[in-house]
C-alpha positions as a Python dict, from the first residue, in 0.01 Angstrom:
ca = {
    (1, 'X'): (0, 0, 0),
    (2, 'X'): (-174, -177, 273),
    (3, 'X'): (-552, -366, 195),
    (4, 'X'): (-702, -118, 397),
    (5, 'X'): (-550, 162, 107),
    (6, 'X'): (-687, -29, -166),
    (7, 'X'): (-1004, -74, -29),
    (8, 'X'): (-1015, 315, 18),
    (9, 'X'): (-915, 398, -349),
    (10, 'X'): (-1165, 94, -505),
    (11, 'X'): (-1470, 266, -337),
    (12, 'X'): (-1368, 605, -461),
    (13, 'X'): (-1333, 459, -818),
    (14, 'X'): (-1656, 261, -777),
    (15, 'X'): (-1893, 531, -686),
    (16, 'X'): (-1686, 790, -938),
    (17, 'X'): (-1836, 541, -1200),
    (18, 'X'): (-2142, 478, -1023),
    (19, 'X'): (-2237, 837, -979),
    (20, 'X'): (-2164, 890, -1336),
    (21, 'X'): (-2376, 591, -1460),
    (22, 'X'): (-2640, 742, -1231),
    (23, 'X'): (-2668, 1057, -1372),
    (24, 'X'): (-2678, 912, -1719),
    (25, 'X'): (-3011, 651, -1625),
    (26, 'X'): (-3196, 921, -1455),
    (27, 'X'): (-3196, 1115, -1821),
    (28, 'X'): (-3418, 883, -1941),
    (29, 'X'): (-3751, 720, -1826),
    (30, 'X'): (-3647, 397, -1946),
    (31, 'X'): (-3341, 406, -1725),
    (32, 'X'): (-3440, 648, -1417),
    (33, 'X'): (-3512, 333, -1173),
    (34, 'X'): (-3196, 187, -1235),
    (35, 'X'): (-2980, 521, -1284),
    (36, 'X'): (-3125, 617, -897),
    (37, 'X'): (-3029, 303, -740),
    (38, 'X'): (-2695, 330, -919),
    (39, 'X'): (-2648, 679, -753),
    (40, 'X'): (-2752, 585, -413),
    (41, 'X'): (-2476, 268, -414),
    (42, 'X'): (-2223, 535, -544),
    (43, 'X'): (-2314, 729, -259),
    (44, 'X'): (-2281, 448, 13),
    (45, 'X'): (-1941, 377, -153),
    (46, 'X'): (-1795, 734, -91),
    (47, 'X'): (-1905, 741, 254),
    (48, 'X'): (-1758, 413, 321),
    (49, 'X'): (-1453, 498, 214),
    (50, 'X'): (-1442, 830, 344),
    (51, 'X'): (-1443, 668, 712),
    (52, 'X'): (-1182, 405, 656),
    (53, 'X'): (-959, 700, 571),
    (54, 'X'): (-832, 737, 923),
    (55, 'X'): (-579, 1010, 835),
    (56, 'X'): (-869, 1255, 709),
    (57, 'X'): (-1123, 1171, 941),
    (58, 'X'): (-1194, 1218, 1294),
    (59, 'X'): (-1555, 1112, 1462),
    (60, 'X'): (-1506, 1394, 1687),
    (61, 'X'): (-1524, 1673, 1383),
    (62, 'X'): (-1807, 1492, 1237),
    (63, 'X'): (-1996, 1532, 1558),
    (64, 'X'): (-1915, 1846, 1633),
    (65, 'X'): (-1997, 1932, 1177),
    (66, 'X'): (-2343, 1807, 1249),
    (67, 'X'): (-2406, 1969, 1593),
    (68, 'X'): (-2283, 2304, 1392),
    (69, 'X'): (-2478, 2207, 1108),
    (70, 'X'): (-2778, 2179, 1264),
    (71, 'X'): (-2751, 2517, 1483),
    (72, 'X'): (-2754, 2671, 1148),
    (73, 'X'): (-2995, 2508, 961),
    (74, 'X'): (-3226, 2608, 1281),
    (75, 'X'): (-3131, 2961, 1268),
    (76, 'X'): (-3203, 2960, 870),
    (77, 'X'): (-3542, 2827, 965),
    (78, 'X'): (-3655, 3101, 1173),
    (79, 'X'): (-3460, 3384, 998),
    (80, 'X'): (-3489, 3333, 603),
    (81, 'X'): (-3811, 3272, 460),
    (82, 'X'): (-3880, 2877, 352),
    (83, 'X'): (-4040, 2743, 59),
    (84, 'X'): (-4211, 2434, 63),
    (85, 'X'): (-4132, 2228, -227),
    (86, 'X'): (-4320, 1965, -346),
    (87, 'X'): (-4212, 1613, -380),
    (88, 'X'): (-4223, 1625, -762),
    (89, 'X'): (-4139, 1933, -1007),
    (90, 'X'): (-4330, 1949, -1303),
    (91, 'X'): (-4046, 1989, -1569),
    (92, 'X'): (-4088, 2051, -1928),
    (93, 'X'): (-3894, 1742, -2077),
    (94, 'X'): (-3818, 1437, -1963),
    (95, 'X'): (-3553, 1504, -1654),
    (96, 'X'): (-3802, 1486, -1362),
    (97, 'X'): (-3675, 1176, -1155),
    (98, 'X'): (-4037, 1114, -1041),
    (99, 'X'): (-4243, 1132, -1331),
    (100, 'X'): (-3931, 938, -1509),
    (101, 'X'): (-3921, 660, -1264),
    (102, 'X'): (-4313, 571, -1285),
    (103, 'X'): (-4277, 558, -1668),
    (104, 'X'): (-3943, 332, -1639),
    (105, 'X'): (-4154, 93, -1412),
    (106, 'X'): (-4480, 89, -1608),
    (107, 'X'): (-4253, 18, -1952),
    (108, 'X'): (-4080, -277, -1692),
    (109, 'X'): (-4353, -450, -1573),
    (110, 'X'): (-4653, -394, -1846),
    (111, 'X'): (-4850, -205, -1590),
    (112, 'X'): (-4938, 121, -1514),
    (113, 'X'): (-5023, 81, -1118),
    (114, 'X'): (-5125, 282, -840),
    (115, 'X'): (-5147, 149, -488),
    (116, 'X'): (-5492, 83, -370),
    (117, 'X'): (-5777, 302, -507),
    (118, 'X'): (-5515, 565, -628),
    (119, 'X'): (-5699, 824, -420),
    (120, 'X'): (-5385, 932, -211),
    (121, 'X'): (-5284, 1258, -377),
    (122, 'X'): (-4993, 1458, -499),
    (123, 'X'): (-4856, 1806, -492),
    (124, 'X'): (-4691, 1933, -808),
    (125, 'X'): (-4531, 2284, -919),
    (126, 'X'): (-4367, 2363, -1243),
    (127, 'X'): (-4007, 2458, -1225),
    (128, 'X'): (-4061, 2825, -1353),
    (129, 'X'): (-4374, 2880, -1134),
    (130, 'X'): (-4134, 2778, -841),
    (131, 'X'): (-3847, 3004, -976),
    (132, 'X'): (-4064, 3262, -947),
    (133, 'X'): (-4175, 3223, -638),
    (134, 'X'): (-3851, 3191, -493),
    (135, 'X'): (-3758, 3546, -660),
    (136, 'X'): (-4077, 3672, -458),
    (137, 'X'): (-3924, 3517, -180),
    (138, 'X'): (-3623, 3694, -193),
    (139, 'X'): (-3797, 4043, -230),
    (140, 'X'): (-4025, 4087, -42),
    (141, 'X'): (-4116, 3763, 202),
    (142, 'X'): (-4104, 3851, 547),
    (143, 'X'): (-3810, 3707, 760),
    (144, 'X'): (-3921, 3376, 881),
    (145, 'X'): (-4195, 3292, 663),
    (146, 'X'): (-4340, 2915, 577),
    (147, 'X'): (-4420, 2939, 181),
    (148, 'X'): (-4554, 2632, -21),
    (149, 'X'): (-4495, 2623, -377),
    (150, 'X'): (-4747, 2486, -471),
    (151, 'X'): (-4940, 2517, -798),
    (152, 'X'): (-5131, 2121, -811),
    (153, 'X'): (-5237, 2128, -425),
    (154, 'X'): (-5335, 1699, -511),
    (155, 'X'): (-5328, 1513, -792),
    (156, 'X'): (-5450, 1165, -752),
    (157, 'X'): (-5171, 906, -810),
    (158, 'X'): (-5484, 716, -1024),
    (159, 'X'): (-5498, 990, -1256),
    (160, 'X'): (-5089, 1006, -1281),
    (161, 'X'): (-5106, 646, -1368),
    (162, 'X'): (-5391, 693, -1643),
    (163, 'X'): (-5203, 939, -1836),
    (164, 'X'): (-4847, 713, -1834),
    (165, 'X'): (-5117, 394, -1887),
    (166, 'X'): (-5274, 601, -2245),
    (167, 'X'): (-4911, 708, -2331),
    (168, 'X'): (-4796, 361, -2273),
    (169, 'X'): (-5066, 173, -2413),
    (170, 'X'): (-5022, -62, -2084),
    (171, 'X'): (-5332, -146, -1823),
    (172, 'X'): (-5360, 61, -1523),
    (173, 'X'): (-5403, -149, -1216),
    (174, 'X'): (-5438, -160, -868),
    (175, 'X'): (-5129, -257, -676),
    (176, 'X'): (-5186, -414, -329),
    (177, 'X'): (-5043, -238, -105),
    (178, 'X'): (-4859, -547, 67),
    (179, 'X'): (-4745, -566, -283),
    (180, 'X'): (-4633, -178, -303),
    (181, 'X'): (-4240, -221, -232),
    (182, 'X'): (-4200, -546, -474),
    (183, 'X'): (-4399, -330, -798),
    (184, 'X'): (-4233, 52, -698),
    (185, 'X'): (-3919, 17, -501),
    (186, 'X'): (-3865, 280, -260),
    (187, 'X'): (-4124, 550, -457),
    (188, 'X'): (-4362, 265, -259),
    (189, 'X'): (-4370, 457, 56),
    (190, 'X'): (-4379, 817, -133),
    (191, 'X'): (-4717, 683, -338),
    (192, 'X'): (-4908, 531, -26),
    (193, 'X'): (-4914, 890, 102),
    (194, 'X'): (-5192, 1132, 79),
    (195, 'X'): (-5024, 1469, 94),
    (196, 'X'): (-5226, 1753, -21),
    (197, 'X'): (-5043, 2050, 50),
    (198, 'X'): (-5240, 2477, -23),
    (199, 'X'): (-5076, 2749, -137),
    (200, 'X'): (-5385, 2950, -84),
    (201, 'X'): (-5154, 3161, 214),
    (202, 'X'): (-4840, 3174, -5),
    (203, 'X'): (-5072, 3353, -314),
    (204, 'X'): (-5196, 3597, -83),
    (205, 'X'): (-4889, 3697, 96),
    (206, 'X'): (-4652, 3749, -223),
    (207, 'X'): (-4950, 3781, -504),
    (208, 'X'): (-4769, 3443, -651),
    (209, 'X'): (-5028, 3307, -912),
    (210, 'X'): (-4887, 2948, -1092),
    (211, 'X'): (-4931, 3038, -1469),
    (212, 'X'): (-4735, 2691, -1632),
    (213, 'X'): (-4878, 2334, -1698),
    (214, 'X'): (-4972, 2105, -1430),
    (215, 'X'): (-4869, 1797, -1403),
    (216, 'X'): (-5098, 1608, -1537),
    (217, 'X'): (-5113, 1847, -1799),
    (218, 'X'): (-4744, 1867, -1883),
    (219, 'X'): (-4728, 1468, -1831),
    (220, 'X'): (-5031, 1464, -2103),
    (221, 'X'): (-4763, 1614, -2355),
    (222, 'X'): (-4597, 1300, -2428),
    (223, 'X'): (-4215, 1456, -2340),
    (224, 'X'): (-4173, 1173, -2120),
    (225, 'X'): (-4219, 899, -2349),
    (226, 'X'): (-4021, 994, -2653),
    (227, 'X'): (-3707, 912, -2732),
    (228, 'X'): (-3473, 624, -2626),
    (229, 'X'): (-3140, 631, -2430),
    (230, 'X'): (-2865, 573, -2633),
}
């Protein structure tokens, strides 16, 4: 086998492990920061050596796979109805990546932060309030139809940080924002935005009322901080 081979088969192995290792940080708040950056390297890996396999790939077929991809994906969008997600589910035990990350940092650094005056806000569903929606999506939504699932329309990131900060028994501070990217990684640019999002359309279209914990709520039931990875 040629260097170019080995290469090939290394990066498979790598991000094999990677992913793997990924998966198994992100179970755990302790471990979530680490576990995502884990995944995303995996990820680079298996692209990379994807397109140094020059017997399996042409640049032409990828080309024309996105072109084709996105002619669907546009169709989709003005055929089947759409449901706005928020940027964090509300789970019921520790597995939400979010929620999981912020604790990992606070238990890092000794802080609970929030950038600036922790104003900027947050939307937030619970996993079965969204399941259900989605089932009310599928019955009766009308073809081409925006729907946010949306139960928490904004939480402010201050108040997400109080509740890990009590739980923690850490300070909750202020993060400069220059000083955003060095304290939260890449969640940095996620927590700097305000992003209320309504549902108040969605509710009156399908009859959808949210009837699970918020988050702050279902953060405020300690699942996130118990427990240790093994």
């Amino acid at each position: 086998m040629n260097l170019q081979t080995y290469f090939i088969e290394f990066s498979y192995l790598l991000a094999s492990i990677l992913f793997i290792l990924g998966l198994k940080g992100l179970s755990h708040p302790e471990t979530a920061k680490r576990g995502m950056h884990l995944a995303e390297f995996g990820m680079m890996m298996a692209i990379i050596g994807t397109l140094m396999h020059f017997e399996i790939v042409s640049y032409t077929w990828i080309i024309i796979g996105l072109l084709v991809g996105s002619t669907l994906g546009l169709a989709m969008g003005v055929w089947v109805p759409m449901t706005a997600m928020p940027q964090r589910t509300a789970l019921s035990h520790a597995f939400g990546a979010f929620a999981a990350a912020l604790v990992g940092i606070a238990r890092d650094t000794g802080v609970s932060g929030y950038i600036g005056d922790g104003s900027n806000r947050w939307p937030a569903v619970h996993r079965l309030d969204a399941a259900h929606l989605f089932r009310l999506a599928l019955e009766k939504a009308p073809a081409g139809s925006v729907l946010h699932a949306i139960a928490d329309e904004g939480v402010p990131i201050r108040a997400i940080a109080e509740v890990i900060g009590r739980h923690l028994d850490v300070p909750v501070v202020s993060v400069p924002a220059g000083e955003a990217s060095g304290h939260f990684g890449f969640l940095a640019g996620f927590l700097a935005a305000d992003n209320p999002v309504s549902s108040t359309l969605t509710r009156a279209l399908l009859g959808w009322q949210p009837a699970h914990p918020g988050l702050i709520e279902d953060l405020d039931k300690g699942h996130y901080f118990h427990g240790r990875p093994a």
